[in-house]
N, C-alpha and C positions, 0 to 999 in steps of 0.2 A: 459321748457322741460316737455313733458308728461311722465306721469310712464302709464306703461299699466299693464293690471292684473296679467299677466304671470312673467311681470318684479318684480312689487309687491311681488309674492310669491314668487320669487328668491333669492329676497335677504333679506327674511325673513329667509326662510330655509341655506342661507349662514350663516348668524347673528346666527341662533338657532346652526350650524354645529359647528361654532369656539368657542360659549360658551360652548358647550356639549365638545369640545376639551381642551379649557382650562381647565376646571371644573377637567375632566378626568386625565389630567394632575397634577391637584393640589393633586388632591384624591390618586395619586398614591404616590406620593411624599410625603405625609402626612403617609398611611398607610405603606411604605417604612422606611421610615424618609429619604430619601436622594436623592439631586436635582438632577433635570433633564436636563442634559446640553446637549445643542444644538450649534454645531458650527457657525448657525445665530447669536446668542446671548451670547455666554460665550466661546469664543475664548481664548483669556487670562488662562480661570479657566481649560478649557481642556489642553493647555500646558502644565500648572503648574501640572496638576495631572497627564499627561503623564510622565512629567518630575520625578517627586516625585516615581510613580511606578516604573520603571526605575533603579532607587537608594534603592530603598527597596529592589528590587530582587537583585540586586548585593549585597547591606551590606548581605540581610539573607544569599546570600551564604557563602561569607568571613566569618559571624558566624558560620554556618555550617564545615567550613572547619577548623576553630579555636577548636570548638570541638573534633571535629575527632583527630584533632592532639594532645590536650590534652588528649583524651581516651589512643590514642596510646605511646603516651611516655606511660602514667603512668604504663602501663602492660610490657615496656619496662625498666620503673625504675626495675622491680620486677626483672628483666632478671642482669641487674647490678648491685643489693645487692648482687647477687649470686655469679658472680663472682667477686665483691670485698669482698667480705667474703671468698670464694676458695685462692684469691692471697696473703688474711692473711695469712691464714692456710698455702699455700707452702711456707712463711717465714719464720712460726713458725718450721714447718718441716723440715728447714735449717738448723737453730739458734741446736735446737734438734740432729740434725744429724752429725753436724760439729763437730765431737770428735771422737779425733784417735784411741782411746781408744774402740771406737764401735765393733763387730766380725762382721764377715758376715751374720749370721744370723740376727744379729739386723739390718743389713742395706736394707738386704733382707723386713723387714719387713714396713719400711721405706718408700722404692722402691714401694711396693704393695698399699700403703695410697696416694705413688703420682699419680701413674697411677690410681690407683680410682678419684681423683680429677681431672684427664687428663680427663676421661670420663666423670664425671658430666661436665664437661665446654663444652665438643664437644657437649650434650645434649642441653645445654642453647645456642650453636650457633646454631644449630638448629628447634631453640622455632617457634611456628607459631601462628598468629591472632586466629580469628575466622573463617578469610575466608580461611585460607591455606595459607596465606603468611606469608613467612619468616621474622621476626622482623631485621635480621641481612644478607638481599639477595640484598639489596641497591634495584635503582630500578628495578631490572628484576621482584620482589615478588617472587623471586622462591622457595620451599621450600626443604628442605635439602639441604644448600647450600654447606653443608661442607661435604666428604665422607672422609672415614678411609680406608687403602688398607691392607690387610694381613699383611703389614710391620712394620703398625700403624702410618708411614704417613698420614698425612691431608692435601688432598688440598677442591682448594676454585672454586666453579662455580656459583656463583652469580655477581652482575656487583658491580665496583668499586665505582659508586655515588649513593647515598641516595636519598629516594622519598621524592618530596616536594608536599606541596599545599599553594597555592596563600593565603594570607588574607590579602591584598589590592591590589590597580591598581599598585603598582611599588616594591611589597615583597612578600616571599616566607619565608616557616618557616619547615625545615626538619620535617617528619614523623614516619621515620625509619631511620637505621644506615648500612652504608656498612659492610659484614664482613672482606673485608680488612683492612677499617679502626679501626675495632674493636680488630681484633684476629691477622694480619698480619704485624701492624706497629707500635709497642710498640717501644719506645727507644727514642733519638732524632735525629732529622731531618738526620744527617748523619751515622746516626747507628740503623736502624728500624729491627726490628727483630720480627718474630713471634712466639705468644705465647706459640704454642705449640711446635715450637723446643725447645724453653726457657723450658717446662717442661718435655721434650723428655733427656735434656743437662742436666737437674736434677737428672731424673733418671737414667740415662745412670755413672753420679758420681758416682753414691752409690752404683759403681760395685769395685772400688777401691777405699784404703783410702785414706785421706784428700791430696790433692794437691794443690799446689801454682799458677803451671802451668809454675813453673820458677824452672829450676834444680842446684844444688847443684854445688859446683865447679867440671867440669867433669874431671878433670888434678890432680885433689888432692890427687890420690893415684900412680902415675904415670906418664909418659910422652906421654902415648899412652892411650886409651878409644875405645873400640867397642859399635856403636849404634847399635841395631836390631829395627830397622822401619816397619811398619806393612807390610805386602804384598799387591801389588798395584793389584792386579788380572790382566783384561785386560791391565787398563788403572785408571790413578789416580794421581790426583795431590796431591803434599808439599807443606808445607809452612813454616817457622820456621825464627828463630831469632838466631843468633849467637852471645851473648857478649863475645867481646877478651877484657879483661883489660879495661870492663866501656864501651869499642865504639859497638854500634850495626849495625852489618851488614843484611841485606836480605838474605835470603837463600829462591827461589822459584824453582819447577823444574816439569814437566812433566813425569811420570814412566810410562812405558809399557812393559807389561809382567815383570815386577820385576827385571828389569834391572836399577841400578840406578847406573848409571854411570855419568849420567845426573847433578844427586844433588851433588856427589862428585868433578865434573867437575866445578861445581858451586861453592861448597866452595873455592875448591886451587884457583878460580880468584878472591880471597879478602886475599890471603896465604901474597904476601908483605907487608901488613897491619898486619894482624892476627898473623902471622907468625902460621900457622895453615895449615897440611896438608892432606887429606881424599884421600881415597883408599877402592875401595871394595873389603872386603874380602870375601864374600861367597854371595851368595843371595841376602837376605836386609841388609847385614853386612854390616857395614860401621865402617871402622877405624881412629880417628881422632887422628892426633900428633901433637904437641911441646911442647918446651921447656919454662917453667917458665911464663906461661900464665894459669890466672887465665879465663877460659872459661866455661860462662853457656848457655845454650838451652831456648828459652823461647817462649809462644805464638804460639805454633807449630798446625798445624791444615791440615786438609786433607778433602777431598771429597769424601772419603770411606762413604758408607753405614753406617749408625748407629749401623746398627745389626754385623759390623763387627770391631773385635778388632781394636783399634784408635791410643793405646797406643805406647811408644820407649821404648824398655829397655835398660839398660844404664848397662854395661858389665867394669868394671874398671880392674877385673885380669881378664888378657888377657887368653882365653880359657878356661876359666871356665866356660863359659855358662850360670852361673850364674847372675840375673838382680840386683845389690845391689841397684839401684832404677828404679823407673815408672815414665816416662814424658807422663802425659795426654795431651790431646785436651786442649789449650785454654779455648774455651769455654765450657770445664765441668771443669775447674780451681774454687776452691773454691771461690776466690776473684768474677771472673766470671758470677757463677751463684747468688752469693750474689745483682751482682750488677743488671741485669736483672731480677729478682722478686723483688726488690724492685722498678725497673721503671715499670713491670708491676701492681702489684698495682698502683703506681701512675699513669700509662694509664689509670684504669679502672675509679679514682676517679676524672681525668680530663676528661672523657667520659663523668661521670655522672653528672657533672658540667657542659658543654655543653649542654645534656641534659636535664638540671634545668632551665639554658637560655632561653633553647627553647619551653618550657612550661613555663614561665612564659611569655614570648611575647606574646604567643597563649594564655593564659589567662586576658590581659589586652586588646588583641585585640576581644575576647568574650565579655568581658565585655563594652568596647568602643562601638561597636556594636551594643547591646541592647539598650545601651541607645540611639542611632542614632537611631533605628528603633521606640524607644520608639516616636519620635521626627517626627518621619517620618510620623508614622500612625495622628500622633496630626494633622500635618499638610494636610494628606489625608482628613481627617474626617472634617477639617474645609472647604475643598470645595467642600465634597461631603455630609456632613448632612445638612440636611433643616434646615429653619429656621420655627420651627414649629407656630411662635404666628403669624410670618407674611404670610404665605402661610394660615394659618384658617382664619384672617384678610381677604384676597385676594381672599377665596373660597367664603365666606361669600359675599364680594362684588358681587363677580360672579352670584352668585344662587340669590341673588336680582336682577341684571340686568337681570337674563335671564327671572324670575317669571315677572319681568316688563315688558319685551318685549312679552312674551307669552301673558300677556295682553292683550297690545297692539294689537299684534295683532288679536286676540280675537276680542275684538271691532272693528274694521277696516273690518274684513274679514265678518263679519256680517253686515252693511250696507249693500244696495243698490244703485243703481240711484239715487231714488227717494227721499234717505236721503241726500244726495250732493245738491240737487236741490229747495228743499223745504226751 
């Protein structure tokens, strides 16, 4: 086969192109440190680091998002010393307060220390991030989730679930806390109550002394008793307990416009039991009769307004007008409110116990994490750092083949004819 001149110079200038390419190549790699992968040649090693970046960006984020939620609890712990320190204090304020022996004035003063604590707490359901989110708005992040109305009712317009963020492919690890589940469901499972009624039903006690919430024998000065029951305004329900000799009946009823004819009609349909008779005598007067029955009131409760009297006065001489005692509300009953600030502390302390859980999750999944990623870049770095002695080795090869070929052709290209021939 003949080479002709043109040909000659071809694929010299080829030969000199791919060594100045490799050369180029190695020089990069070198002055980089890190190889130069080509899908012709390192198919394998491009997966693999496909693969590996891939997993790095997901773990950094699940780290990411493990921090985040350790920042946010712990600002959120701060929010929960506060009020489990607040739901000490309204026990101790109890404990303090529980003695009959108190005047008005000192309960007055009492009353002023809870309602301050009412307020710091509404303040802490209100707490906000950095960004304006609410620590206690579940997920909506809305902030002020809780308002107060001239009544000093609180309600709640934040949403009922908690913000999560992911820190792996199949969990989730709360951020923040509902304010229902914080402030609206105190108690157990079938008796949740909110807290701030709980300390609304404190203060609201320590308008009148100590109560049981369970009345005295109503019959023990007589065969007849007048109740005076609050006034229903519009519209307003009863609720109460009747024990005749130990057996407890229901007594529930409906008032409108202060007509209780209702409750009265109520009691005489338990009269062949009870042997117990009711008749309205005036208004909210209610006159209970019989004979040789030991009968107490107990549990009584209404849907009146807070800010309106709750109370039944209990009338034993007949037309005297005279209350010889006070049947409170149930729930401002000493037994009562003892028992619901003690479950609210204990809500706040198994809050913050949940809490703890879910910061330490997020802190061993932070830490898991790093060291994966620690693992990950080892793994990057080994198919993408050069191998520095063998690419100098390989450039070295190079820049002598090509110093030879330059040679080469050098003498070649300098001939003649006439040197071929001779």
């Amino acid at each position: 086969m003949s080479i002709t001149t043109s040909g000659f110079y071809q694929k010299n200038i080829d030969l000199f192109t791919r060594l100045n390419k490799d050369v180029g190549d190695i020089q990069v790699q070198v002055s980089t440190g890190k190889n130069l992968l080509s899908l012709k040649n390192d198919t394998q090693e491009i997966a693999n680091l496909n693969a590996s970046e891939e997993h790095k960006f997901e773990v950094t984020q699940f780290n990411k998002n493990a921090g985040r939620i350790i920042l946010d609890l712990e600002r959120i712990d701060i929010s929960f010393e506060q009020l489990q320190n607040a739901s000490v204090r309204l026990k101790e304020l109890h404990i303090e307060s529980s003695n009959g022996f108190l005047t008005s004035e000192e309960r007055k003063l009492f009353q002023l220390e809870v309602e301050s604590i009412k307020t710091e707490i509404l303040g802490v359901s209100n707490g906000e991030d950095a960004g304006g989110n609410g620590y206690f708005s579940g997920i909506s992040g809305k902030n002020e989730p809780f308002k107060i109305n001239n009544f000093g009712a609180i309600s709640y317009s934040g949403a009922a679930g908690e913000k999560t963020l992911q820190i792996s492919r199949g969990s989730q690890v709360r951020q923040n806390f509902s304010g229902e589940e914080v402030f609206l469901a105190a108690g157990s499972a079938d008796g949740k109550f909110s807290i701030f009624d709980a300390i609304d039903s404190f203060s609201q006690s320590l308008n009148f002394d100590m109560s049981s919430g369970t009345s005295s024998n109503l019959l023990s000065a007589g065969a007849s008793v007048d109740l005076v029951l609050p006034s229903s305004g519009q519209a307003a329900q009863y609720k109460f307990e009747l024990v005749a000799n130990g057996t407890t009946y229901n007594i529930s009823s409906n008032v409108y416009a202060n007509d209780f004819s209702g409750v009265a009609a109520n009691i005489n349909s338990h009269m062949a039991s009870t042997g117990i008779t009711a008749s309205v005598v005036s208004d909210n007067k209610i006159r209970l009769s019989g004979v040789g029955v030991d009968l107490k009131l107990s549990r009584f409760s209404t849907d009146l307004a807070s800010n309106i009297d709750q109370s039944i006065g209990v009338q034993k001489v007949l037309g005297s007008n005279i209350n010889d005692e006070v049947i409170l509300p149930f729930s401002i009953s000493n037994a009562e409110i003892q028992s619901k600030l003690h479950d609210t502390f204990e809500h706040f302390v198994k809050l913050r116990t949940d809490l703890g859980v879910a910061a330490k999750t997020a802190q061993n999944v932070e830490d898991n994490t790093q060291d994966v990623l620690i693992n990950l870049n080892e793994d990057i770095s080994k198919i993408e750092d050069a191998d520095m002695a063998a690419l100098l080795t390989k450039l070295q090869g190079l820049l002598t083949n090509k110093e030879a070929a330059q040679a080469t052709f050098s003498r070649l290209s300098s001939k003649n004819l006439f040197d071929f021939i001779s």
